[in-house]
N, C-alpha and C positions, 0 to 999 in steps of 0.2 A: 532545225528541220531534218539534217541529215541524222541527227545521233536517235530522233523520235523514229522517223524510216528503219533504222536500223532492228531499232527496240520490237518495233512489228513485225519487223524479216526475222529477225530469233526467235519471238512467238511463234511466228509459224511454222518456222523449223521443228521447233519445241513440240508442238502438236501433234504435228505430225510424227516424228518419233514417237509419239506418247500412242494415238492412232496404232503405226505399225506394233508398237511393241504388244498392246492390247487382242490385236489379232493375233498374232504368234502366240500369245496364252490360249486364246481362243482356240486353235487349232492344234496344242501343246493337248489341252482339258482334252478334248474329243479322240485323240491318240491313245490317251489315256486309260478311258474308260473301254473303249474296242481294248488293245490287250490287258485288260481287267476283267475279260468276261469268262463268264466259269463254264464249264461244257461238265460233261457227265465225269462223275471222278471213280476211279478204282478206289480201292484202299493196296498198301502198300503191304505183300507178304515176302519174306526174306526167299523164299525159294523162287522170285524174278530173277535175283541175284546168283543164281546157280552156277547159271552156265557162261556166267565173266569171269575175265582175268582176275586171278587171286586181290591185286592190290586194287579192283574195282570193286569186286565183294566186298572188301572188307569196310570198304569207304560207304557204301551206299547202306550197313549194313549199320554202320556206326551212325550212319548220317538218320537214318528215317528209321522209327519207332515203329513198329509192327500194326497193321490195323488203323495208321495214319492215311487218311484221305492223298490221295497223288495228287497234288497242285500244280497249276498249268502257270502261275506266276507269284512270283513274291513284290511285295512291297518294302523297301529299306529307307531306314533314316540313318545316315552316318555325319558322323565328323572327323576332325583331323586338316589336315596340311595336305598344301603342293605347292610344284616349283612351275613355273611357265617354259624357262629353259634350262641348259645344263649353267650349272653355276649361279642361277639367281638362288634366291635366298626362299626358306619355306613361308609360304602365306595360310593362313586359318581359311577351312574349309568348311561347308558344312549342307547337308544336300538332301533331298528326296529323288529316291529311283524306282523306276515299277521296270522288271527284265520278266519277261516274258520266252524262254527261247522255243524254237525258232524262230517267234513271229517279229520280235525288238523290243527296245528297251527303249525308257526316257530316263536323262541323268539332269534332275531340276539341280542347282547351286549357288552359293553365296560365297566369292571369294575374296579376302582382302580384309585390310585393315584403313582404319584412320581417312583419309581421303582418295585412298585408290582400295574400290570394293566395287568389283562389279558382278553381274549375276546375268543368267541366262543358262542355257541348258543344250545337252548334247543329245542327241537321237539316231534312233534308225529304225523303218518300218518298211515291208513293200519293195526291199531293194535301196532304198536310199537312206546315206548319212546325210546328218547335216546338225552344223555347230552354230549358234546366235549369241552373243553373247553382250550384253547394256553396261554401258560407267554407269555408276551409280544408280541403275535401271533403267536407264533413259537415252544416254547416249550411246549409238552403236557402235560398237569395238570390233566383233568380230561375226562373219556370214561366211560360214564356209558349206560349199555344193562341194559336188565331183566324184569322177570313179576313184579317185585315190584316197578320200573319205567315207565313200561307200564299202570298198573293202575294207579299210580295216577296220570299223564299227563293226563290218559282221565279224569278223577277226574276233573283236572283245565281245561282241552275246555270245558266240561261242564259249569264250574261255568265263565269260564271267557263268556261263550254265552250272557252274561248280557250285555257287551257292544256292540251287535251286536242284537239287539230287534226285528228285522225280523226273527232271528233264533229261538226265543219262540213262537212263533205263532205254534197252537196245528198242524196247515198241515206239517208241518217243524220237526216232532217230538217230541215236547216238550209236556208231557203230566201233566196236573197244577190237584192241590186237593187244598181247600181251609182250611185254618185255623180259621182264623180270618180276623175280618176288617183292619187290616194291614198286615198281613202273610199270604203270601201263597208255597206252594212249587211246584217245578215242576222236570219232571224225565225224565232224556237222556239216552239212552244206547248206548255209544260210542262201536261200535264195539258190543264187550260181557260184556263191563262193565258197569250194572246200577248204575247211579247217580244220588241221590236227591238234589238238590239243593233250599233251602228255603232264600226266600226274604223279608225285610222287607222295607214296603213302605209307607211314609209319606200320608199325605190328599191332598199336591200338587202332586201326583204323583210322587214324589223324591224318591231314595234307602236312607234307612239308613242302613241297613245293610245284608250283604251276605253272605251264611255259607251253606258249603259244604261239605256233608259226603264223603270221601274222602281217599282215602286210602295213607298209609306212611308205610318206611320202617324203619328199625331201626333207633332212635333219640336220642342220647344223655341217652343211656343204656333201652329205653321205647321198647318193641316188636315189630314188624309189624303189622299194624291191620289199623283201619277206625278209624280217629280221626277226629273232627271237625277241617275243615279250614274255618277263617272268612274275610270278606272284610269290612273295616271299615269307620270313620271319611271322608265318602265322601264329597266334597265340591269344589266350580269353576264352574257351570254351563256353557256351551259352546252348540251349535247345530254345526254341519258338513255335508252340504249338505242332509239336511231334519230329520237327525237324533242330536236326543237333549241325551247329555252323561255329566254325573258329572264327571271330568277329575281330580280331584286331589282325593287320597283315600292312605289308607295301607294294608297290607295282611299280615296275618301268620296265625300260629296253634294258636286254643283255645283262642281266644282274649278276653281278662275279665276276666280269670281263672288264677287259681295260678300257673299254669302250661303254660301262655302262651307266647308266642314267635312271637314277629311281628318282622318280618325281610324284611319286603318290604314296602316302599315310592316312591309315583311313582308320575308324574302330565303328563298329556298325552298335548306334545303339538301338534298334527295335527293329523285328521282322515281321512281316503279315504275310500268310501264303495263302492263296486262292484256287 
């Protein structure tokens, strides 16, 4: 009697997981679609780029084809590896993203091998992050709210704006200060959070690399606070419908420091820009 009782109580556990998970898509789908909606588009003429820092020029210059419609979002399918923490081992990764900036982004994923794979998706819209994440699609693993997830998801639409080069364009909000003849930076305020995000850009107009003052929560015993996150080893040149993106790259905290942690490998294989 007791082990049938049981068999019932896990049903309905069962279900209901299955229930919540079905609305979270639900609510995931319609997120979706709102920053998928297309508004009146320019076309992209190099003399926007005028009056940015040299190493913005060159980039926005290299990046978008003349006469290319300006896209308010892209759509990405990647693959590749990540690590959960410092020192764990890399897991096969493989994802659909719609980044929209300012408005936010959806990062849909499947992580894992063999019997530990589990999927769910990270977001931010409206001012708020938030992470969900199913074992094997079903059991709940992770549900993260809060202001120390809401900043720094805006943190990464900022920085990830980089593969969406209509969205730096200074009309678009992106406001550039120049460094140097290869660096420049530029500042988003998602919402209420500003973001600097500085870029470094080869003589062909290429990223070498991206790093983003960024806010983090507790890390492997470190505070809360604004720590550099970097985007690195860019490489694979591809264009996708008028826009030209270096598709293979890595991300983590503090990259080159003794302290740092790259836990993301990605290689983007399709773009759609809207």
């Amino acid at each position: 009697m007791y082990f049938v009782l049981g068999l019932i109580i896990i049903a309905f556990i069962l279900v209901y997981f299955g229930i919540d998970r079905k609305r979270q898509e639900a609510s995931i789908a319609k997120l979706w679609e709102r920053l998928d909606e297309k508004g009146a588009q320019k076309v992209f003429e190099p003399a926007m780029a005028d009056a940015l820092p040299e190493p913005a020029r060159r980039y926005l210059l290299r990046s978008i084809t003349p006469g290319t419609p300006l896209a308010h979002s892209i759509r990405l399918h990647m693959t590749g590896s990540m690590r959960l923490k410092p020192g764990a081992e890399l897991l096969p990764m493989s994802a659909d993203q719609i980044l929209a900036p300012p408005h936010g982004f959806i990062w849909k994923a499947r992580v894992g091998r063999g019997l530990f794979q589990f999927a769910g998706f990270d977001r931010y819209a409206e001012g708020v992050g938030e992470m969900r994440w199913w074992l094997y699609g079903l059991l709940p693993i992770v549900k993260a709210k809060g202001p120390d997830l809401d900043r720094s998801a805006a943190g990464r639409l900022a920085g990830e704006a980089i593969f969406l080069a209509s969205a730096l364009l200074s009309p678009n909000g992106a406001q550039w200060v120049p460094e140097s003849d290869t660096v420049a930076h530029y500042r988003m305020v998602i919402d209420t959070e500003p973001v600097t995000v500085s870029i470094s850009v080869k003589p062909d107009g290429l990223l070498e690399r991206v790093s983003i003052k960024r806010w983090r929560g507790d890390l492997e015993g470190k505070k809360s606070g604004y720590f550099r996150f970097d985007v690195d080893e860019f490489s694979d040149v591809k264009t996708f419908g008028g826009y030209t993106i270096q598709t293979k790259f890595r991300a983590g905290w503090e990259l080159g420091l003794p302290s740092e942690f790259p836990f993301f490998y990605a290689s983007i294989d399709s773009a759609e820009y809207h």
